[in-house]
LUMTI-842418 format. One line per 3 residues: number of its first residue (from 1); their letters; for each residue x, y, z of C-alpha. Coordinates in steps of 0.05 Angstrom, whole numbers, plus 32768, in hexadecimal, padded with zeros to 4 digits. Layout:
BEGIN
NUM> a> X/Y/Z ~ ... $
//
This chain:
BEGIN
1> xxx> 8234/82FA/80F6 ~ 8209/8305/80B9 ~ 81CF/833D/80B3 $
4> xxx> 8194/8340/80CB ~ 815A/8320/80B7 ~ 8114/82F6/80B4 $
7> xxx> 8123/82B0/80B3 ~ 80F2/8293/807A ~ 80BD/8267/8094 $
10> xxx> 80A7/8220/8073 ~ 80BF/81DD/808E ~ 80FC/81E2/805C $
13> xxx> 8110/8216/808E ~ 8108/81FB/80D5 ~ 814B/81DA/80DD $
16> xxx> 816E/8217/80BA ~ 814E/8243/80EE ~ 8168/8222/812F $
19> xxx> 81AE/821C/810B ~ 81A8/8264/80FF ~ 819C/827D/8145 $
22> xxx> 81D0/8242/8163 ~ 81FC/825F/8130 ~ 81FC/82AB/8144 $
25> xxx> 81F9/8298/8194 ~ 8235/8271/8188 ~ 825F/82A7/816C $
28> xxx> 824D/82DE/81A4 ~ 8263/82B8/81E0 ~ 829A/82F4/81F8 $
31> xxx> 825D/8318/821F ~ 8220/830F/8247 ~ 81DC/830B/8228 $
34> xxx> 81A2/8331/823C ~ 815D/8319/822F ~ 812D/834F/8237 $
37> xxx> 80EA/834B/823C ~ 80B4/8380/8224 ~ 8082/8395/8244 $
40> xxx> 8061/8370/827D ~ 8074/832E/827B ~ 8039/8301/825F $
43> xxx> 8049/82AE/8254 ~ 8058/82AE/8213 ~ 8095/82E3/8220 $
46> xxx> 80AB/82BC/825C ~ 80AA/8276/8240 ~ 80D0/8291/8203 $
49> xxx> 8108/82B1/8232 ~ 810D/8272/8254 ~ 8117/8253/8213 $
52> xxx> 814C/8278/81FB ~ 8171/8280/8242 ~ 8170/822C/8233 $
55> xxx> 818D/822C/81F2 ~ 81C1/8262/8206 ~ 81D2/8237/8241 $
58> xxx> 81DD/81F1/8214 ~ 8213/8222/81E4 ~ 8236/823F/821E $
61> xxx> 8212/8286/8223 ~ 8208/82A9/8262 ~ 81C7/82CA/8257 $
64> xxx> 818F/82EF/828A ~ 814C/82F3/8286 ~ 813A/833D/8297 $
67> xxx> 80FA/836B/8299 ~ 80EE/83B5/82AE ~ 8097/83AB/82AE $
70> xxx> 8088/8384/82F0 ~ 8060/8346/82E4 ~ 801E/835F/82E1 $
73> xxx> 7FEC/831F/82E4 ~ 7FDA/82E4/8318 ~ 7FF2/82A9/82EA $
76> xxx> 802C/82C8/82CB ~ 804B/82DF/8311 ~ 8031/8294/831A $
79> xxx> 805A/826F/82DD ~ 8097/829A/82F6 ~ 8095/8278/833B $
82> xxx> 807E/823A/8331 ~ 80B0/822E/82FF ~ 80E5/8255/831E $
85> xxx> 80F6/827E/82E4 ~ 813B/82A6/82E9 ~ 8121/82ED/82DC $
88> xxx> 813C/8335/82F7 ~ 8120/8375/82F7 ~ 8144/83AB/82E1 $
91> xxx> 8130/83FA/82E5 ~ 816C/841F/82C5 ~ 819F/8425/8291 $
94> xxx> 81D1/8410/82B9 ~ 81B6/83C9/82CF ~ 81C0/83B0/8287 $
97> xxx> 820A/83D1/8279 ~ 8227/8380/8292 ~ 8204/8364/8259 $
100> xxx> 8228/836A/8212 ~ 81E9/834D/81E9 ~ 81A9/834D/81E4 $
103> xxx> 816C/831D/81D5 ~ 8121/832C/81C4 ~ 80E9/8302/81CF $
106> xxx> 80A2/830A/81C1 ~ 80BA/8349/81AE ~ 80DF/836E/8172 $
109> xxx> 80EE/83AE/8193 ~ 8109/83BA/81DB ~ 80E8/83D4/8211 $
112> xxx> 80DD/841E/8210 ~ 80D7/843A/8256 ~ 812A/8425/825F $
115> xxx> 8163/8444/823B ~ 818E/840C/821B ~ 81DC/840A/8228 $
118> xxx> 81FC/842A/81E7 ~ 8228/83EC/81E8 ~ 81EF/83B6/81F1 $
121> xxx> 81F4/8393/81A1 ~ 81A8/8377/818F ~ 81BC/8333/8180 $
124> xxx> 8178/830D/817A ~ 812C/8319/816D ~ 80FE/82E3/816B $
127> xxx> 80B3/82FF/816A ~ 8069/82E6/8147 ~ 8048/832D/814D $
130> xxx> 8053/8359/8110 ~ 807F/838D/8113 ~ 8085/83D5/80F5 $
133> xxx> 80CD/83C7/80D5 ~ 80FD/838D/80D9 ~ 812A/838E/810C $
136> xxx> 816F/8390/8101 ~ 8199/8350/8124 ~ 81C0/831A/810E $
139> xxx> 8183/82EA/8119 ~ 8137/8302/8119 ~ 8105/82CD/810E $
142> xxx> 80CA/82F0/8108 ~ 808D/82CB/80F9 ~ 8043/82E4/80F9 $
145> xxx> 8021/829A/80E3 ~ 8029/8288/812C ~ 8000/828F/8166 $
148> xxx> 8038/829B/8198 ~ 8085/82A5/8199 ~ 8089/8267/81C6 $
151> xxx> 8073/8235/8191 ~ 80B4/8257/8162 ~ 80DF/823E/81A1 $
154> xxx> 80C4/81FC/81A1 ~ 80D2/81F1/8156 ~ 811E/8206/8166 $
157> xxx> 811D/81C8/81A2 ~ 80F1/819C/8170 ~ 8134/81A8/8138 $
160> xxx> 8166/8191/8170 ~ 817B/81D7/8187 ~ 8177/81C8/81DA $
163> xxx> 8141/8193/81CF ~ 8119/817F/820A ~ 8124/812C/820F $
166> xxx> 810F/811A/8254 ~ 814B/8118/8273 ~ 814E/8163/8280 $
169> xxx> 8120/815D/82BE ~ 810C/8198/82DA ~ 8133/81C3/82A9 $
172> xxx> 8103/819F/826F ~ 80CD/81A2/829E ~ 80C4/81EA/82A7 $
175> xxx> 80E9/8200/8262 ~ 80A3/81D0/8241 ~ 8073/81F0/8277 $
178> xxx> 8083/8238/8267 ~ 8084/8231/821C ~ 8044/820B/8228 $
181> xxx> 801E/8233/8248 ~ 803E/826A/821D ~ 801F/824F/81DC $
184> xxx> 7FE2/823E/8207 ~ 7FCA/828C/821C ~ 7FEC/82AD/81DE $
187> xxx> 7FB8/8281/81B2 ~ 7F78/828E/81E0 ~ 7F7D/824A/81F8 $
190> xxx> 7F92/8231/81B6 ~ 7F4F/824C/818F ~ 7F7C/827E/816A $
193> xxx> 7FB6/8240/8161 ~ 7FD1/8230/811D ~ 7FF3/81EA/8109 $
196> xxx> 8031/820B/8120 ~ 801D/8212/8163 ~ 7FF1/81D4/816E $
199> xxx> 8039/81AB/8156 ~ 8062/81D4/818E ~ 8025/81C1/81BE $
202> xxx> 8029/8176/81B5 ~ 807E/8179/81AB ~ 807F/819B/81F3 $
205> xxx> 8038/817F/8217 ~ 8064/813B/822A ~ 809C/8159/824C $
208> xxx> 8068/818B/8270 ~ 8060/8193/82C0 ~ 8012/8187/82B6 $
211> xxx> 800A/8196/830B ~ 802F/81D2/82FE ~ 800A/81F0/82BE $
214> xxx> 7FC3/81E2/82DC ~ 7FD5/8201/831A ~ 7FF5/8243/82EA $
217> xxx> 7FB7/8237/82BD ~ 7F87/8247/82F7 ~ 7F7D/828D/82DE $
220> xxx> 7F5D/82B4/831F ~ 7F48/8304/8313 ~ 7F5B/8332/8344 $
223> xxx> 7F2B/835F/8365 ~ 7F4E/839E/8348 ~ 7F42/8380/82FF $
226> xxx> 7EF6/8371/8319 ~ 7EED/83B9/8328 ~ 7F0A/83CB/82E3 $
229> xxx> 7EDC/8397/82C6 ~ 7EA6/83C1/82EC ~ 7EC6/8410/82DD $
232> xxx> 7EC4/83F8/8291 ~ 7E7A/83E7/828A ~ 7E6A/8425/82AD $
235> xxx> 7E9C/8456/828B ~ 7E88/8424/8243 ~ 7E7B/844D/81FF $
238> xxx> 7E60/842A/81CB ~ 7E63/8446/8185 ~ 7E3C/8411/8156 $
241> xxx> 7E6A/83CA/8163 ~ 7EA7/83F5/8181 ~ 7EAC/8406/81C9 $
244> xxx> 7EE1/8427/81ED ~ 7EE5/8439/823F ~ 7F14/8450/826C $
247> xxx> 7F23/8432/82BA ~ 7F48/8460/82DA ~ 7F8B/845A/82F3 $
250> xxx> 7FA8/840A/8301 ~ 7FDD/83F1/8326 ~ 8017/83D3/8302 $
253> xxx> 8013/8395/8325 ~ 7FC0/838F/830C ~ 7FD7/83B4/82CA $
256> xxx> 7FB6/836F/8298 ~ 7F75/838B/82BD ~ 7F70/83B1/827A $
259> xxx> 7F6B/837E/825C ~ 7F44/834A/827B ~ 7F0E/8384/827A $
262> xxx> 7F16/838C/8234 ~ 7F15/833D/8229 ~ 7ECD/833B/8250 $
265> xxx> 7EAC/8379/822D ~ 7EB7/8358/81EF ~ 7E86/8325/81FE $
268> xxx> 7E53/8357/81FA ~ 7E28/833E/81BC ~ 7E1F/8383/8196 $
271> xxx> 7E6F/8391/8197 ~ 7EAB/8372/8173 ~ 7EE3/83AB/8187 $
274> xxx> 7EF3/83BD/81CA ~ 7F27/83EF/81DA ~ 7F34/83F4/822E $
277> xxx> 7F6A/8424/8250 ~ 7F7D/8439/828B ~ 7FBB/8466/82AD $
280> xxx> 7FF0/8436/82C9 ~ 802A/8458/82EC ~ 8043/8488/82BC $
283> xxx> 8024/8477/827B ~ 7FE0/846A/8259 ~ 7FCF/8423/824B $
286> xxx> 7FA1/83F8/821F ~ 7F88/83BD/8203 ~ 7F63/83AC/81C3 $
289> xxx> 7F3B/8371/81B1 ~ 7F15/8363/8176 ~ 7EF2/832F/8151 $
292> xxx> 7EE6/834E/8114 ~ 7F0E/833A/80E1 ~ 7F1C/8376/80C2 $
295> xxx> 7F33/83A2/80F8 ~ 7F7E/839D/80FD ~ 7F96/83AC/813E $
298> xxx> 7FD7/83BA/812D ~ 7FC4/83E1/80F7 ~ 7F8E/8405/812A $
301> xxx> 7FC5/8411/815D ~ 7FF4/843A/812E ~ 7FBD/845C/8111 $
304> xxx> 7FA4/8479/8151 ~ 7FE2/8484/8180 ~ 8015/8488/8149 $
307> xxx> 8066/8489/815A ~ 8091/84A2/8188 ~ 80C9/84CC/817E $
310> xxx> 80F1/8496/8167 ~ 80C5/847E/8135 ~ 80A9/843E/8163 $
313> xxx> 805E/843B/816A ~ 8041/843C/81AC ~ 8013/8404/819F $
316> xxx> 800A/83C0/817F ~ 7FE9/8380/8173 ~ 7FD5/833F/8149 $
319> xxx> 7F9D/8329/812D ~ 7F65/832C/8162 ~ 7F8E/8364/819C $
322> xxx> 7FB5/8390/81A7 ~ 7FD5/83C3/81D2 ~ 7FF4/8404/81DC $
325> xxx> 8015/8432/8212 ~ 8021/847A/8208 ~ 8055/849B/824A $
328> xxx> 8024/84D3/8268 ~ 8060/84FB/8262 ~ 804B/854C/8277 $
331> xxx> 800A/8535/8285 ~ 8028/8509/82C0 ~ 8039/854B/82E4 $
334> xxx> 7FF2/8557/82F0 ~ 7FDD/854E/833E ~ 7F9F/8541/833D $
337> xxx> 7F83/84FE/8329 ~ 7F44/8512/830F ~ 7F5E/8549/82E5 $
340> xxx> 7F97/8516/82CA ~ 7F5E/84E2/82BC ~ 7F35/8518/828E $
343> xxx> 7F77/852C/8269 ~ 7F84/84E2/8260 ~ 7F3A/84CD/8242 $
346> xxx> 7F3F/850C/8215 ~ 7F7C/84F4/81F5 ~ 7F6D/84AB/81F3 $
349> xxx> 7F27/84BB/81D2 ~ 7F40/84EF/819F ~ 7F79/84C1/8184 $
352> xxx> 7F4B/8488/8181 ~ 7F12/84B8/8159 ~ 7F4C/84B1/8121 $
355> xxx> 7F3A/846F/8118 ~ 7EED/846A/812B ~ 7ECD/84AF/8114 $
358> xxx> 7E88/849D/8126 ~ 7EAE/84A9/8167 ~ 7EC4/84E9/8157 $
361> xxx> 7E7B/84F9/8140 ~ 7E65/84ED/8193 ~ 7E9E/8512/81AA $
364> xxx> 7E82/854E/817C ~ 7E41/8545/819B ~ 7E4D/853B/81E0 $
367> xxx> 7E85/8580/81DC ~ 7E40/85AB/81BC ~ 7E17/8590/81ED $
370> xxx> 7E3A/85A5/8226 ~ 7E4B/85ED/8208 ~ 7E02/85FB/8200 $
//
């Protein structure tokens, strides 16, 4: 297998790409494959990992979709379903040591709340979010002039690698579906999508389930991410066209109510970057969104929260969001929720003054006002 690396882009390089990836599959037959997903699942991740459980399927691969983050959302938990998507959970080290490889989607570093196998070989990263350092794998496609991971997928079918022709029925149905809707959420309804994606819309959009992705594409709000909607314009700070609030603790299962609040504050007129958090289980999480061009979330994200011991940043993002999560660690042992909650906003807010010191300036003024 050769070294890793970032498959150029350019039409040139489409066919080369799929040949690539069928190439190193091929050659790493002797051991189950592992496609792990990050976080909590979201469409594009879960289209993608239907994707490439299809191509490893047409070369003779046993691979298994696998995430540790419980879906988390109405229509993903939805697409999964619907579509009947072969996915397990897995909580421990030892629930991977069957597999002998491993793929990443949507993704260019593994999940970090489970310990890998010491055996497990990274085989394959295929991602469209940019990442601190290039993975190292015999094939990582990495591309960041895509909207979603999905529409990289559909290029490989488009080149002849597993192609979707009709004939698949509901294996071409719901492999098209996924990616679909995939492409479909990771661009904002396709008002972030580039050519790229647009072409792996159309390519897939005739061998879609169209019953199937309006009933997924119903997106309904739960009533915990209503009341975080509701915490977050109470608990809102607004420093000039920044804002940041805090909800309180979420439940794992309601965990994209982050987001969704951060989504809706943005619509606010008089603000263009939003940052939302909130405790889930045993770690601090957030969401960014932006609409100012020259705020790089990404760029934000490491600024603020920086790295963790092993030198991976706790948060990320693309153009217009991004994320983070930061383990409470020590400040998990504390019993009392309020208490926890104050720790929590403390940190949160003096990481993110880093980045937005008019931020730091309120902080200043809000600590004096108190001591006097």
């Amino acid at each position: 297998m050769s070294e890793s690396q970032v498959v150029p882009n350019g039409k040139h390089a489409a066919v080369a790409k799929a040949r690539k990836l069928e190439q190193v599959l091929s050659e790493a037959t002797d051991k189950p494959h592992v496609i792990l997903l990050g976080g909590h699942p979201d469409p594009d991740a879960i289209g993608s990992a239907l994707a490439h459980r299809r191509i490893c399927e047409r070369l003779g691969v046993s691979s298994t979709i696998a995430h540790v983050l419980p879906l988390s959302r109405g229509e993903n938990r939805a697409l999964v379903k619907l579509l009947n998507v072969p996915m397990i959970q897995v909580e421990k080290t030892e629930d991977l040591e069957e597999f002998g490889y491993l793929a990443l989607v949507d993704a260019s570093q593994h999940e970090s709340t489970i310990v890998l196998p010491d055996d497990l070989q990274l085989l394959t990263v295929v991602d469209h979010h940019r990442p601190k350092s290039i993975p190292k794998a015999p094939f990582v496609d990495i591309r960041h002039d895509v909207g979603a991971t999905a529409t990289i997928y559909a290029e490989y079918f488009e080149q002849g690698l597993a192609p979707l022709s009709g004939e698949g029925g509901a294996d071409d149905s719901a492999c098209a579906t996924a990616l679909f809707f995939g492409v479909q959420t990771d661009t904002d309804d396709f008002s972030l999508a580039s050519p790229q994606d647009f072409r792996a819309a159309a390519y897939l959009k005739p061998f879609c389930d169209t019953d199937t992705l309006s009933r997924i594409g119903r997106r309904s709000i739960s009533a915990e991410a209503m009341e975080a909607v509701g915490i977050s314009l109470r608990e809102l700070q607004v420093i000039r066209d920044f804002a940041i609030a805090g909800v309180g603790r979420v439940s794992a299962i309601n965990r994209d109510a982050i987001p969704t609040a951060a989504d809706f504050i943005l619509r606010r007129e008089d603000i263009d970057t939003v940052l939302v958090y909130g405790v889930v289980e045993g770690r601090i999480d957030g969401s960014l969104r932006t609409s100012r061009a020259s705020v790089d979330p990404a760029l934000f994200m490491q600024n603020a929260f920086g790295t963790d011991h092993d030198g991976r940043p706790y948060g990320g993002g693309r153009s217009d969001m991004g994320g983070f999560q930061i383990p409470l660690g020590l400040l998990g042992e504390c019993q009392d929720e309020g208490s926890l909650w104050k720790l929590v906003k403390e940190l949160v807010e003096r990481r993110v003054a880093r980045v937005v010191p008019d931020l730091e300036k309120k902080l200043q003024q809000e600590g004096r006002m108190k001591s006097e």
